[in-house]
Structure formats: C-alpha cells, structure tokens
PDB file as gemmi writes it, atoms N, CA and C in Angstrom:
CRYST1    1.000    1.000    1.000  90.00  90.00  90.00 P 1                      
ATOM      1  N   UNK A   1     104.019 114.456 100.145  1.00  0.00           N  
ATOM      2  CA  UNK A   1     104.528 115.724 100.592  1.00  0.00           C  
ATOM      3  C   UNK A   1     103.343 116.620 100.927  1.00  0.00           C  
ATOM      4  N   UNK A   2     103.636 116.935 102.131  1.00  0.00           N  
ATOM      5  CA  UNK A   2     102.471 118.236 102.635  1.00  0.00           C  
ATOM      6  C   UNK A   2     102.067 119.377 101.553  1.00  0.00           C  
ATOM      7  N   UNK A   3     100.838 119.923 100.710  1.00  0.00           N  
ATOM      8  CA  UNK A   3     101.298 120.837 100.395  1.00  0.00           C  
ATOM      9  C   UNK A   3     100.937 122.321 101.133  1.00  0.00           C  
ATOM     10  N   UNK A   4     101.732 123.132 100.780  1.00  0.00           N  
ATOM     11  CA  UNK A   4     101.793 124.469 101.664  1.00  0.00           C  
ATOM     12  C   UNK A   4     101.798 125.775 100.453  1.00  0.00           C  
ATOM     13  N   UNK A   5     101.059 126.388 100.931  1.00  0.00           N  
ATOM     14  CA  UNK A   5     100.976 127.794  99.876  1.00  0.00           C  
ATOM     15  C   UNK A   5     102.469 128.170  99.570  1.00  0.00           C  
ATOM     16  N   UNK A   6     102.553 128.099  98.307  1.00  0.00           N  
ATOM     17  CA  UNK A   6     104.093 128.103  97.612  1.00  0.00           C  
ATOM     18  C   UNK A   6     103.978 129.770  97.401  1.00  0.00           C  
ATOM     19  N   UNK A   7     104.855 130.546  97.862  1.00  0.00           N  
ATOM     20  CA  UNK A   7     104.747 132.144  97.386  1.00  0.00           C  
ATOM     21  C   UNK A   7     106.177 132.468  96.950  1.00  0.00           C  
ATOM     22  N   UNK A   8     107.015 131.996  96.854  1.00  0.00           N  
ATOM     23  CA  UNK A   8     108.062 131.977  96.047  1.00  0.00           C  
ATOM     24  C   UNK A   8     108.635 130.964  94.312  1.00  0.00           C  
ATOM     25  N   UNK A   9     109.098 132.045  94.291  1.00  0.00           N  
ATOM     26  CA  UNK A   9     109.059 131.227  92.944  1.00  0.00           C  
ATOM     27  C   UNK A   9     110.890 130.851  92.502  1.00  0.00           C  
ATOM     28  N   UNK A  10     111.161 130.287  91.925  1.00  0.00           N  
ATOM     29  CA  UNK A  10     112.853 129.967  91.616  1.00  0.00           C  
ATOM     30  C   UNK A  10     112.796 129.373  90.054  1.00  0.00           C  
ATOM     31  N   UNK A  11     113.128 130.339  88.930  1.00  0.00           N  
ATOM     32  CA  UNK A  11     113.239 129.534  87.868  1.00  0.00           C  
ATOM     33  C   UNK A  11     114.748 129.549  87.284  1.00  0.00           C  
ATOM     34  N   UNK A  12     114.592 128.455  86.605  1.00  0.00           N  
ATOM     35  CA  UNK A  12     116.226 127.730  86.018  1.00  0.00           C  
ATOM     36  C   UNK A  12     115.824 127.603  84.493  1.00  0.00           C  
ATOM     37  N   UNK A  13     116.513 128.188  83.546  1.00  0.00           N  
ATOM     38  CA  UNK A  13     116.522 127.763  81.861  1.00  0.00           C  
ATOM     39  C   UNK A  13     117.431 126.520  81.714  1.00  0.00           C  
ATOM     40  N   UNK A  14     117.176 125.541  81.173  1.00  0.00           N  
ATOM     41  CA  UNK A  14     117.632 124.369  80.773  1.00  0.00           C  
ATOM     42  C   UNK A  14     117.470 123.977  79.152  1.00  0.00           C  
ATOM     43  N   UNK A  15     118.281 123.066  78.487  1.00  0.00           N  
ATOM     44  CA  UNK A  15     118.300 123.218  77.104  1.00  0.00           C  
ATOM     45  C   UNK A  15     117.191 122.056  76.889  1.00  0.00           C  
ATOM     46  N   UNK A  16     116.934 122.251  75.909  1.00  0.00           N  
ATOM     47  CA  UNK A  16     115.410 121.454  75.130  1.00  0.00           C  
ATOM     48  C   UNK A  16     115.830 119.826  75.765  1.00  0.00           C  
ATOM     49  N   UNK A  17     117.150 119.334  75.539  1.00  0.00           N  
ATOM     50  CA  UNK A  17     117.767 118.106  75.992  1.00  0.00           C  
ATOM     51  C   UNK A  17     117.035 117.519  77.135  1.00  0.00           C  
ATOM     52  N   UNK A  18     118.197 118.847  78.020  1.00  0.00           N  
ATOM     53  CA  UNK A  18     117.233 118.608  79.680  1.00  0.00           C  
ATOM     54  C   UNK A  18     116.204 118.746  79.927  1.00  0.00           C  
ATOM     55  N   UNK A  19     115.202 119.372  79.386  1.00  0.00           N  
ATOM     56  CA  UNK A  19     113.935 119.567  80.012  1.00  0.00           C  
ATOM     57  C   UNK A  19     113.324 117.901  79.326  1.00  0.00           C  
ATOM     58  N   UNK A  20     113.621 117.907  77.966  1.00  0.00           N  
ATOM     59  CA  UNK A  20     113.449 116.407  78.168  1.00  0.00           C  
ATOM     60  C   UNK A  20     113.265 115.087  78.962  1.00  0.00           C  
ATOM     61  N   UNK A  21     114.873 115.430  79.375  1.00  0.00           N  
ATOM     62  CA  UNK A  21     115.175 114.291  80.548  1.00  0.00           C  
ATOM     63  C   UNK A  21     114.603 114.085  81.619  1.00  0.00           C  
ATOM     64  N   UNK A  22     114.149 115.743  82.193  1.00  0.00           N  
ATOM     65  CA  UNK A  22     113.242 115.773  83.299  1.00  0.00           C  
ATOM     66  C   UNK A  22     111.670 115.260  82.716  1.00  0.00           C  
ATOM     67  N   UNK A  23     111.162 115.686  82.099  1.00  0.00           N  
ATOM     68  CA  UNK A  23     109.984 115.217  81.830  1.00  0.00           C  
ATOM     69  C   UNK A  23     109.567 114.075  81.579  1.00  0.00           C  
ATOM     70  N   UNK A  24     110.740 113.171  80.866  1.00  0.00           N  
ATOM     71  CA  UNK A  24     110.724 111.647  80.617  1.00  0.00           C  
ATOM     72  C   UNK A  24     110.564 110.949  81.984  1.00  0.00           C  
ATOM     73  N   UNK A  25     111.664 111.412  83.101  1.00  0.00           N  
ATOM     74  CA  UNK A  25     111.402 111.373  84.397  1.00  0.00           C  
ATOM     75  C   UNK A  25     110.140 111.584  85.304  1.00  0.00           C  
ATOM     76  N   UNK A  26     110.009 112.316  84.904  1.00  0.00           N  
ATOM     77  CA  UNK A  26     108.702 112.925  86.060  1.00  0.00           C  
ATOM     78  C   UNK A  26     107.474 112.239  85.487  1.00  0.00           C  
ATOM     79  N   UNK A  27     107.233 111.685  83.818  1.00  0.00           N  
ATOM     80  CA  UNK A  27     106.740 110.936  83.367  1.00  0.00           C  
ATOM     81  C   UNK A  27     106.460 109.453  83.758  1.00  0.00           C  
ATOM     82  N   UNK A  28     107.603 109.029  84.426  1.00  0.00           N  
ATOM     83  CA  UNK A  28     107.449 108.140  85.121  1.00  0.00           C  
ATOM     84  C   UNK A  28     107.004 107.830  87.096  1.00  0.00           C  
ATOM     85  N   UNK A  29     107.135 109.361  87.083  1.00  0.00           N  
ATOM     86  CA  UNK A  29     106.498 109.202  88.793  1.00  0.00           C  
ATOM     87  C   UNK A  29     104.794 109.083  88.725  1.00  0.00           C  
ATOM     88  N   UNK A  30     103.814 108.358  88.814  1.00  0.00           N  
ATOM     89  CA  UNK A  30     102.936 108.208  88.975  1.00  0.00           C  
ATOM     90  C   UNK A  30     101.928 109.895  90.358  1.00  0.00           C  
ATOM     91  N   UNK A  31     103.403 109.977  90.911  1.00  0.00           N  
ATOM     92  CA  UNK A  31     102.991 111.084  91.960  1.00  0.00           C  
ATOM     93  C   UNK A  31     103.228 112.829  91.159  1.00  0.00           C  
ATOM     94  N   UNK A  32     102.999 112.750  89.972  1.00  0.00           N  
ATOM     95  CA  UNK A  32     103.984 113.947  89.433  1.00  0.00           C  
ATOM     96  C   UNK A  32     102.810 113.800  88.496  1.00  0.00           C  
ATOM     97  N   UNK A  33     101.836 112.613  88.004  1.00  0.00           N  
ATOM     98  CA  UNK A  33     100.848 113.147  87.068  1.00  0.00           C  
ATOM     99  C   UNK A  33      99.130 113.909  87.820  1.00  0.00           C  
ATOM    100  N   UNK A  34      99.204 114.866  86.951  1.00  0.00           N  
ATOM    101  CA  UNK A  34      97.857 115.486  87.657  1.00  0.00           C  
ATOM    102  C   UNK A  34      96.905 114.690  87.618  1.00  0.00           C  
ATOM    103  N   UNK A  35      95.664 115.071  87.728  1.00  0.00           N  
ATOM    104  CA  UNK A  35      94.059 114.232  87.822  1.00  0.00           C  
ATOM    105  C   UNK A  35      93.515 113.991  86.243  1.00  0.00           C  
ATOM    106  N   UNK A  36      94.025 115.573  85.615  1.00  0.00           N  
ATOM    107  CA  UNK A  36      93.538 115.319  83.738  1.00  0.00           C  
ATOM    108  C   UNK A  36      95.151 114.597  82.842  1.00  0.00           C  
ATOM    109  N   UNK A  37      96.192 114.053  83.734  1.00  0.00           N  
ATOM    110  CA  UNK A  37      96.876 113.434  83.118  1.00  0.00           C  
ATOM    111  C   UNK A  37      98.418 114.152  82.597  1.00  0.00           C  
ATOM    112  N   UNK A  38      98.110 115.463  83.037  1.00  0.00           N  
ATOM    113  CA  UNK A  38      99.325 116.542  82.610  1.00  0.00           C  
ATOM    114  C   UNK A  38     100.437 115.936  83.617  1.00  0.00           C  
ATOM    115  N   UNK A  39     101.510 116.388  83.610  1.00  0.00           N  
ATOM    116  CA  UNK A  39     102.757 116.170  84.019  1.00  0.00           C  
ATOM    117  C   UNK A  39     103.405 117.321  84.801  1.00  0.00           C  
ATOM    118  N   UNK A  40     103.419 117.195  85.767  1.00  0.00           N  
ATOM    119  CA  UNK A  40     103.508 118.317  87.177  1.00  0.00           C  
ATOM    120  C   UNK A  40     105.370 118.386  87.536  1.00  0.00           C  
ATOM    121  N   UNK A  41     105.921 119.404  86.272  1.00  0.00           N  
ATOM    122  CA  UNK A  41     107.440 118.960  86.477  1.00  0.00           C  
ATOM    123  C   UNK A  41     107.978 119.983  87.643  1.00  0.00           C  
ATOM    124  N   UNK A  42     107.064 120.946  88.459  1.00  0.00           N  
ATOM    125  CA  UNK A  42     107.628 121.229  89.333  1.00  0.00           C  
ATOM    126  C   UNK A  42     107.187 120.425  90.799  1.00  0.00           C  
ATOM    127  N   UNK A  43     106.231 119.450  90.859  1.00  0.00           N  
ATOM    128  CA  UNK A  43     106.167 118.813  91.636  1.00  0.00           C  
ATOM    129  C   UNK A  43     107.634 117.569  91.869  1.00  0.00           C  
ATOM    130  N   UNK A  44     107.545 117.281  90.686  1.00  0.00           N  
ATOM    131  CA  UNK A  44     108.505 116.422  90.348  1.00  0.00           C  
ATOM    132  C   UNK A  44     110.143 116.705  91.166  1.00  0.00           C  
ATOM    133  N   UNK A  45     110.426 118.270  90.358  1.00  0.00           N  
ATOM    134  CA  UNK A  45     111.933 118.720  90.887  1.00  0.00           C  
ATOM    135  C   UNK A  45     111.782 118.840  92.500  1.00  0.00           C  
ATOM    136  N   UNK A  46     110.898 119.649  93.113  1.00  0.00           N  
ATOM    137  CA  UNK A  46     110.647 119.444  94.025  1.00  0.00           C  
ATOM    138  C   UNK A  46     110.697 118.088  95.513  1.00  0.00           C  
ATOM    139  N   UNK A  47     110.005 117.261  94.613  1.00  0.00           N  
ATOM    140  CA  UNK A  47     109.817 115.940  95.100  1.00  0.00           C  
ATOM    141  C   UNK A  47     111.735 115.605  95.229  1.00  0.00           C  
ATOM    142  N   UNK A  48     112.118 115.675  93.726  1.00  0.00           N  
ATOM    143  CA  UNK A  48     113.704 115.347  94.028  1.00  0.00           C  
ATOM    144  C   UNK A  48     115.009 115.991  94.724  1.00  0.00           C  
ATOM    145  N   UNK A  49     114.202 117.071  95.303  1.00  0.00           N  
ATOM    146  CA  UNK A  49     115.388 118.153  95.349  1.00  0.00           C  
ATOM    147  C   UNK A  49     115.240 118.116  96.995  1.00  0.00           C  
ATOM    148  N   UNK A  50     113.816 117.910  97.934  1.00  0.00           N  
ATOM    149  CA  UNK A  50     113.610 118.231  98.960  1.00  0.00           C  
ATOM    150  C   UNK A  50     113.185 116.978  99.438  1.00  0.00           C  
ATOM    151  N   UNK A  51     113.286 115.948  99.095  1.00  0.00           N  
ATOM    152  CA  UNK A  51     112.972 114.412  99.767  1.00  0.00           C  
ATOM    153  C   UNK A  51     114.486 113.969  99.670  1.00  0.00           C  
ATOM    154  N   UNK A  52     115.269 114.317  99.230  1.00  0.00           N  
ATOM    155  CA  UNK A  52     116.825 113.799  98.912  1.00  0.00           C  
ATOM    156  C   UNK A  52     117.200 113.477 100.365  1.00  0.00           C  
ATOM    157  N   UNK A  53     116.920 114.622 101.288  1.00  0.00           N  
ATOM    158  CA  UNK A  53     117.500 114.676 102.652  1.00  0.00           C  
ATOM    159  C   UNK A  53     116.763 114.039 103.263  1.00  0.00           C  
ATOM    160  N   UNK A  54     115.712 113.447 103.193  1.00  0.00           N  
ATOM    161  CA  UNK A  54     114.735 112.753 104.037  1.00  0.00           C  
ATOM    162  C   UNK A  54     114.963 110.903 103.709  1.00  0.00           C  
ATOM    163  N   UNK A  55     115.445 110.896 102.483  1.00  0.00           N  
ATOM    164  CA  UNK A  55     115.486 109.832 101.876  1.00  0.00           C  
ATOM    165  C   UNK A  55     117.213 109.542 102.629  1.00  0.00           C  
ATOM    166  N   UNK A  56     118.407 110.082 102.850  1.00  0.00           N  
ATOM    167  CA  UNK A  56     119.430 109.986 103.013  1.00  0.00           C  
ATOM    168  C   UNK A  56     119.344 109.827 104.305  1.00  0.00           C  
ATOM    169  N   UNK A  57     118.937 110.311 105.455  1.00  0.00           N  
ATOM    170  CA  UNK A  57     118.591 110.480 106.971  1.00  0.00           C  
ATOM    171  C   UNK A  57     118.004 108.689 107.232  1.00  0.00           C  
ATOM    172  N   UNK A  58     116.993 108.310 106.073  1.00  0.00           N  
ATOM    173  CA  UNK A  58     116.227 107.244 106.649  1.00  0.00           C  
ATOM    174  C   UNK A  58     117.226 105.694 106.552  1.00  0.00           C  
ATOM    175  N   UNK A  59     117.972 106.553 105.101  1.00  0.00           N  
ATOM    176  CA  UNK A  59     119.200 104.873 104.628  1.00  0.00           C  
ATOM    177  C   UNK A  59     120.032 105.225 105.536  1.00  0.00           C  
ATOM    178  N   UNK A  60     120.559 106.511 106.229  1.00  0.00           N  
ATOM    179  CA  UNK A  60     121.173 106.165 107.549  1.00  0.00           C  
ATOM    180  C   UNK A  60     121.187 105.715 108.956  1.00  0.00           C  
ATOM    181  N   UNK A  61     119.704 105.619 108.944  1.00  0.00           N  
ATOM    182  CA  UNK A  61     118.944 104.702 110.188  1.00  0.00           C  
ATOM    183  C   UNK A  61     118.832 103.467 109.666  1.00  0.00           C  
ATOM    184  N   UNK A  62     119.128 102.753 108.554  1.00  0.00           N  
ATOM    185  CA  UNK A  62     118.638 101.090 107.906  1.00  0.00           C  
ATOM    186  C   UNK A  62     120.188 101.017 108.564  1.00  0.00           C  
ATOM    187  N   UNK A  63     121.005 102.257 108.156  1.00  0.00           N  
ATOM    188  CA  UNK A  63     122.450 101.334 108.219  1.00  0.00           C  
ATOM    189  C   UNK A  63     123.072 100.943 109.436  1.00  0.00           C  
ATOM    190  N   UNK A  64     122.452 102.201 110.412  1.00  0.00           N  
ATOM    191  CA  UNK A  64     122.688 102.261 111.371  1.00  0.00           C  
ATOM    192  C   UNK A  64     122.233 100.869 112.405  1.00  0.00           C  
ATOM    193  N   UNK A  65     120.727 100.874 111.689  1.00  0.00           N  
ATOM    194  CA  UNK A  65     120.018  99.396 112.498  1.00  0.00           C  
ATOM    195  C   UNK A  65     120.850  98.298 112.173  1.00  0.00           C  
ATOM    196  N   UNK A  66     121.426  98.404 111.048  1.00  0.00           N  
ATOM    197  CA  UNK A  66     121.783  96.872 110.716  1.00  0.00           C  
ATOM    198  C   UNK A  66     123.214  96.450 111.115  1.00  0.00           C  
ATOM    199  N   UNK A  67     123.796  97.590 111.032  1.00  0.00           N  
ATOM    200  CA  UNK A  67     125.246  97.230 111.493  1.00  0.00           C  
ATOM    201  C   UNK A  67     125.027  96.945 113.372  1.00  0.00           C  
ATOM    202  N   UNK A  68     124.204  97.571 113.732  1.00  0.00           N  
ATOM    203  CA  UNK A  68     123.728  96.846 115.405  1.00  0.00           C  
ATOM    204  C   UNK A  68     123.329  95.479 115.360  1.00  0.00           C  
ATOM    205  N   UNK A  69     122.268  95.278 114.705  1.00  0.00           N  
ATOM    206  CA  UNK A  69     121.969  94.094 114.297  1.00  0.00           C  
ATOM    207  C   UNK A  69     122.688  92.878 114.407  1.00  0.00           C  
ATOM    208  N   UNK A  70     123.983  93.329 112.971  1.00  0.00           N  
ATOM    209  CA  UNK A  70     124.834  92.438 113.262  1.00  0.00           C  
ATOM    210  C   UNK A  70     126.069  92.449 114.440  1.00  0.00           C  
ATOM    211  N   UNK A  71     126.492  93.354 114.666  1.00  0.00           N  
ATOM    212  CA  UNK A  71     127.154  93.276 116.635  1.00  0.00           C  
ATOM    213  C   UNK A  71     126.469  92.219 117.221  1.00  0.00           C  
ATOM    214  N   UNK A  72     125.266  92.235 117.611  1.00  0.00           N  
ATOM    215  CA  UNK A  72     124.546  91.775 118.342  1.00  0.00           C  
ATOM    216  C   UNK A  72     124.654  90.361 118.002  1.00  0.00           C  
ATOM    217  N   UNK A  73     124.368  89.836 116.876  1.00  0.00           N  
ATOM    218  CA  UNK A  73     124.853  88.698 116.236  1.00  0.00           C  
ATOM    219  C   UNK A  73     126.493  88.364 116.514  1.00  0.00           C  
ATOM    220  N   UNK A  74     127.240  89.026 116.277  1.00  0.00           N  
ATOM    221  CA  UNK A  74     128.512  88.831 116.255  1.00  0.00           C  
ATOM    222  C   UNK A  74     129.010  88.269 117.890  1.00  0.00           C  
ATOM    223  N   UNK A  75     128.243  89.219 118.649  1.00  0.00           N  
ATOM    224  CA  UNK A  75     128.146  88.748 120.537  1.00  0.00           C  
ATOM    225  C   UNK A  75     127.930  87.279 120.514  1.00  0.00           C  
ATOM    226  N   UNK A  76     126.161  87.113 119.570  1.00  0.00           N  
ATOM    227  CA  UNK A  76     126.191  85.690 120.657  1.00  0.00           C  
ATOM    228  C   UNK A  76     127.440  83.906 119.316  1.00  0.00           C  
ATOM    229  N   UNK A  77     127.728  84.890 118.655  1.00  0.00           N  
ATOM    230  CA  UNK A  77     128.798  83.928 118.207  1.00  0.00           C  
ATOM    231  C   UNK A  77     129.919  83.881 118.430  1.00  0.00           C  
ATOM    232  N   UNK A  78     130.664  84.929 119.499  1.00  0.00           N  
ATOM    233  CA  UNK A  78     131.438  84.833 120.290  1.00  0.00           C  
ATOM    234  C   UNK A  78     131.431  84.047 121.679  1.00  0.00           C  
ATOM    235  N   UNK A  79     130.381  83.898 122.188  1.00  0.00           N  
ATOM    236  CA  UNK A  79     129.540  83.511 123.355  1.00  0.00           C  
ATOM    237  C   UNK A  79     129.428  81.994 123.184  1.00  0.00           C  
ATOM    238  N   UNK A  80     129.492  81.248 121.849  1.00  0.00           N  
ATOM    239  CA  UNK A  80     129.156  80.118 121.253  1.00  0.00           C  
ATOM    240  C   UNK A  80     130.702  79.417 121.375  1.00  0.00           C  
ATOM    241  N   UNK A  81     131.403  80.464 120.583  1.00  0.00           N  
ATOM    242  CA  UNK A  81     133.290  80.314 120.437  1.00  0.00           C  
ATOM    243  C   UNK A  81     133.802  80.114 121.852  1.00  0.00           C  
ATOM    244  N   UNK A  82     133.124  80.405 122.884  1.00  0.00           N  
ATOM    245  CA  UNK A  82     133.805  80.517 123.841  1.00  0.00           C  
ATOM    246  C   UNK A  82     133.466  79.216 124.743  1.00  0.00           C  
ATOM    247  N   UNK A  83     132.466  78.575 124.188  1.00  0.00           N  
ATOM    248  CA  UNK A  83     131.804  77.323 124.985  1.00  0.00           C  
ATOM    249  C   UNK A  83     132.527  75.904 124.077  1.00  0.00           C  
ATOM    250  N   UNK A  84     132.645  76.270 122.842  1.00  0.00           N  
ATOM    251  CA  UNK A  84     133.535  75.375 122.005  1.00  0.00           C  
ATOM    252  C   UNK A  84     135.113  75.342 122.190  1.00  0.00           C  
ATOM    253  N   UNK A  85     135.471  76.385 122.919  1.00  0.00           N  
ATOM    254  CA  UNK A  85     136.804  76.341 123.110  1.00  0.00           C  
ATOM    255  C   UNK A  85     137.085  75.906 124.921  1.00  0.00           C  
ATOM    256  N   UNK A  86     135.821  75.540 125.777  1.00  0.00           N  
ATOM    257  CA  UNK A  86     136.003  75.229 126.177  1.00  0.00           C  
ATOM    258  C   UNK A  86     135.645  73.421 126.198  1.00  0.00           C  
ATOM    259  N   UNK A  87     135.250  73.095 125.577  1.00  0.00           N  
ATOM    260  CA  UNK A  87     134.989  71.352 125.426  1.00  0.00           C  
ATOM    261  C   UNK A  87     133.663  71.754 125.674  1.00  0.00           C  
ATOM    262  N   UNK A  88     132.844  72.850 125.628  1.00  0.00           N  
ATOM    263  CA  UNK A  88     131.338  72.299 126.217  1.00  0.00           C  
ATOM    264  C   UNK A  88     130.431  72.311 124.975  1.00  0.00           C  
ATOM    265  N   UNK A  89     130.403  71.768 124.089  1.00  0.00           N  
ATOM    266  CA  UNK A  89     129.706  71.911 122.652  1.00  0.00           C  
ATOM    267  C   UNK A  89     128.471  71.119 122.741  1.00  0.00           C  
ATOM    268  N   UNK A  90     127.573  71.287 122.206  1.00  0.00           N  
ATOM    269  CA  UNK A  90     126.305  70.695 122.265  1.00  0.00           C  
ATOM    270  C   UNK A  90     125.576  70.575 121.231  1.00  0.00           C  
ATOM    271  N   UNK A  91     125.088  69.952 120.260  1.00  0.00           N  
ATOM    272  CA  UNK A  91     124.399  69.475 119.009  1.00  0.00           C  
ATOM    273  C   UNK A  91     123.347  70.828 118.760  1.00  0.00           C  
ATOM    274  N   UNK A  92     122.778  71.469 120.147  1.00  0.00           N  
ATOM    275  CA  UNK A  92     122.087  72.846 119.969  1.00  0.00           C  
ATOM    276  C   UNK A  92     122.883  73.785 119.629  1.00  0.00           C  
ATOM    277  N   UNK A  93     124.464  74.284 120.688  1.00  0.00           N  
ATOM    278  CA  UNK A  93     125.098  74.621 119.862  1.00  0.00           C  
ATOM    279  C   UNK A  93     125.368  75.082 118.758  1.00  0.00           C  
ATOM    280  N   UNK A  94     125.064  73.938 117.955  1.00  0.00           N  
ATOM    281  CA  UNK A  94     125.779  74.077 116.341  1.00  0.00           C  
ATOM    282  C   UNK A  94     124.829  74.602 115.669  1.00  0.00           C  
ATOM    283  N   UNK A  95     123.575  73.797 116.067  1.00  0.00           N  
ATOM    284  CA  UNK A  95     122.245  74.248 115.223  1.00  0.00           C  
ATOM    285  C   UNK A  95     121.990  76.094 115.483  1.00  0.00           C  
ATOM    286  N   UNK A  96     122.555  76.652 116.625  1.00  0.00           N  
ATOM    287  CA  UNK A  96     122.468  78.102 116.615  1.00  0.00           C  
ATOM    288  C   UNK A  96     124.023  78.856 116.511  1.00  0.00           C  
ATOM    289  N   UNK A  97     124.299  78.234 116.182  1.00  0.00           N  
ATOM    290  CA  UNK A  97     125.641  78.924 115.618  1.00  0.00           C  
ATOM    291  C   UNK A  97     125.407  79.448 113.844  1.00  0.00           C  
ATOM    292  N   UNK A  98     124.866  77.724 113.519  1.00  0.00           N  
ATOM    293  CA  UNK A  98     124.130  77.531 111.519  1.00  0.00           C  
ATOM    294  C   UNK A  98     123.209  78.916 111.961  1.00  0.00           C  
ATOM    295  N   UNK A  99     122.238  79.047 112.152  1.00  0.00           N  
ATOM    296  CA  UNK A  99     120.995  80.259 112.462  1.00  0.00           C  
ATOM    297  C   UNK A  99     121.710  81.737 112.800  1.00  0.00           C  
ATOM    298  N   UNK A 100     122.744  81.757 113.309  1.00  0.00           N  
ATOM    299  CA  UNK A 100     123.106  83.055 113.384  1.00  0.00           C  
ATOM    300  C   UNK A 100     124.071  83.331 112.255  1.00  0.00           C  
ATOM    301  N   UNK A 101     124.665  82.427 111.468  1.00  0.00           N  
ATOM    302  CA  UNK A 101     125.049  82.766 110.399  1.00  0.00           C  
ATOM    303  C   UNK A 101     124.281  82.570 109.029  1.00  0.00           C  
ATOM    304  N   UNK A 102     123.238  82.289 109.374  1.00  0.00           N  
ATOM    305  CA  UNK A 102     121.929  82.607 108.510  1.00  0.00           C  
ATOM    306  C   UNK A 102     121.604  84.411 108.716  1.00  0.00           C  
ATOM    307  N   UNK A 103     121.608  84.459 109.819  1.00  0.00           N  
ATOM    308  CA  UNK A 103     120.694  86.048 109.974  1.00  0.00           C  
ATOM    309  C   UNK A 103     122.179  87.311 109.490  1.00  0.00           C  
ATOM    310  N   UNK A 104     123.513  86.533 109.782  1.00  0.00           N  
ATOM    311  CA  UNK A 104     124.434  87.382 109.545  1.00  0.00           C  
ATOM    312  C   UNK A 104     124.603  87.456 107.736  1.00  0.00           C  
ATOM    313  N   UNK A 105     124.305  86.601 107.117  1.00  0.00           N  
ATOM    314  CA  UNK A 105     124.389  86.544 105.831  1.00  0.00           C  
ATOM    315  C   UNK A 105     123.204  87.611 105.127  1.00  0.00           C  
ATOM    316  N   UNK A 106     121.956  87.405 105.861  1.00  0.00           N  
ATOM    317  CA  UNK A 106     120.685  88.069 105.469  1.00  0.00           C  
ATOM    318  C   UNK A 106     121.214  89.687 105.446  1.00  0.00           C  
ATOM    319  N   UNK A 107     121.699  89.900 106.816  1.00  0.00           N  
ATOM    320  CA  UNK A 107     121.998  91.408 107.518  1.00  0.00           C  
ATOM    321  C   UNK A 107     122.718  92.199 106.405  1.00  0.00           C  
ATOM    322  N   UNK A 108     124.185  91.443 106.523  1.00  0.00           N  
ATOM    323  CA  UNK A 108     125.366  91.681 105.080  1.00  0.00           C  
ATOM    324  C   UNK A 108     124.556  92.195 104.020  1.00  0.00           C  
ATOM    325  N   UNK A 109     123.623  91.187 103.483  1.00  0.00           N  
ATOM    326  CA  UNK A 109     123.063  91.253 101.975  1.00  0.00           C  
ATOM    327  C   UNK A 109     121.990  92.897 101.953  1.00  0.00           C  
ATOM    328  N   UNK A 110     120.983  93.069 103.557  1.00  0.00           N  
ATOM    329  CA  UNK A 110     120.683  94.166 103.572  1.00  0.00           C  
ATOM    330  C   UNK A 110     121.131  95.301 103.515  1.00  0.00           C  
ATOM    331  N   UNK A 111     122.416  95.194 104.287  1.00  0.00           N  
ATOM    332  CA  UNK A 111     123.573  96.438 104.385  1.00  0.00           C  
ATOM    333  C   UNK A 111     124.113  96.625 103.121  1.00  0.00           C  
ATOM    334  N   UNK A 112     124.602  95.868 102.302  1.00  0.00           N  
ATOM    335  CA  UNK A 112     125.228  96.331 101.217  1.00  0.00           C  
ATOM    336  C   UNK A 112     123.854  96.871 100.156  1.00  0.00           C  
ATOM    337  N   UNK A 113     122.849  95.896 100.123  1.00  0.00           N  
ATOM    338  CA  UNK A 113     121.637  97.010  99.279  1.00  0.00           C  
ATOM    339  C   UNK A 113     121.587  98.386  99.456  1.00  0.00           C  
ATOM    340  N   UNK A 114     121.307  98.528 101.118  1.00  0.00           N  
ATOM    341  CA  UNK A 114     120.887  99.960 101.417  1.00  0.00           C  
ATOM    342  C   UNK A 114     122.368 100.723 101.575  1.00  0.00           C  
ATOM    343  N   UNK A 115     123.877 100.061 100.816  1.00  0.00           N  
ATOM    344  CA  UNK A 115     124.654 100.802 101.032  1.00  0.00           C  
ATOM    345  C   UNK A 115     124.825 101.378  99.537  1.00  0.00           C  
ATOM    346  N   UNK A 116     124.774 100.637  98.936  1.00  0.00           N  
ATOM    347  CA  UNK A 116     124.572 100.448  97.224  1.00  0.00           C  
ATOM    348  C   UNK A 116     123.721 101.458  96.499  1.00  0.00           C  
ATOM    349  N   UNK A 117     122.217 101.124  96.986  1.00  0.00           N  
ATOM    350  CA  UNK A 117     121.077 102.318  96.757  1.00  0.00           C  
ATOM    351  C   UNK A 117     121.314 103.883  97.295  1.00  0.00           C  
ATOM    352  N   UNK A 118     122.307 104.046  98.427  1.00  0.00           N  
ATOM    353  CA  UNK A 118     122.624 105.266  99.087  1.00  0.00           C  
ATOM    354  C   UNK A 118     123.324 105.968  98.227  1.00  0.00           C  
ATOM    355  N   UNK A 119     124.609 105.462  97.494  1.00  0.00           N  
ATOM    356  CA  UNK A 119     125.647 105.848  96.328  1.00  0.00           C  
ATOM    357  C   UNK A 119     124.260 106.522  95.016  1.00  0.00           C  
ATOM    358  N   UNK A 120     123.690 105.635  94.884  1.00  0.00           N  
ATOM    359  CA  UNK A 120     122.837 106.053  93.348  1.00  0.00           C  
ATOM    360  C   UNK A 120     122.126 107.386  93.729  1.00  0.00           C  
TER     361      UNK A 120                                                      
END                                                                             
C-alpha cells in the first residue's frame, strides 16, 4: 500500500477481547510488523478495511476470466459433438475431446476456489 500523509484520524473503543483478536491477527501479517518488531494495528485495520475492495474487484476478474475460459471450451466441444453426430469421428477427435475435458475440470476446480475464497 502506497503510503500518503495520513491527517485524519478515526478512533473506535473495542473491548480488551477484541483488541485481542485484532492483534493476534495483525500478529500474523508479516506486513503489519515494524522494523524493531512492534505490531502496527493500524496498518493492519487499514490494510483490511481498504484492500477488501481491491481484493473483491480482482476475484471478480478470476471469475470473470474463467467462466470465458470455460465457454470457449464448451464451443470447441460442441464443434467436436457435431462431427460425431455426423459419422465423421477421428481417433484425434477423441484425444481432444479427453484434453478439453481435462482443461474443463481444471477451470471448474479454479472457479469454485476463487468462488469459495470470495464468500470468506
């Protein structure tokens, strides 16, 4: 994250619990510990509060790519269906029919990750 002269300030009271939770958290971002090792929990909220939308924008371009992806796939196995339904089948054929339902299985398995990780 760029940083930029911060001249506003926004504070929130939270119970001993939560500030916990955040700190256990931010404890674990490697990007949230300073240089002498302190724990930077407004970098942290920050980091979570204003990358949310950047992070949501980008799993909607994975989803977006992949569901094209597979169209595109889905075309040339229609294109395949249509040469088998006419008697013209060919041993290559088959071998790229197997390969595009290789890449359609891969695609699926990507889409549902980055649909999965989007929910959390």
């Amino acid at each position: 994250m760029k940083s930029y002269r911060k001249r506003r300030y926004i504070g929130i009271r939270v119970s001993e619990r939560e500030y916990q939770m955040i700190r256990e958290a931010a404890e674990q971002e490697s990007e949230c510990h300073s240089k002498n090792g302190s724990i930077n929990i407004s970098r942290f909220i920050r980091n979570r509060v204003l990358d949310s939308e950047r992070i949501k924008n980008q799993k909607k371009r994975q989803m977006d790519d992949l569901v094209y992806q597979i169209r595109k796939i889905g075309v040339n196995i229609n294109q395949i269906t249509k040469k088998v339904n006419a008697d013209k089948v060919y041993f290559y054929d088959i071998k790229v029919v197997q390969e595009e339902q290789r890449k359609i299985e891969s695609q699926v398995n990507k889409l549902i990750h980055v649909y999965i990780s989007g929910i959390e």
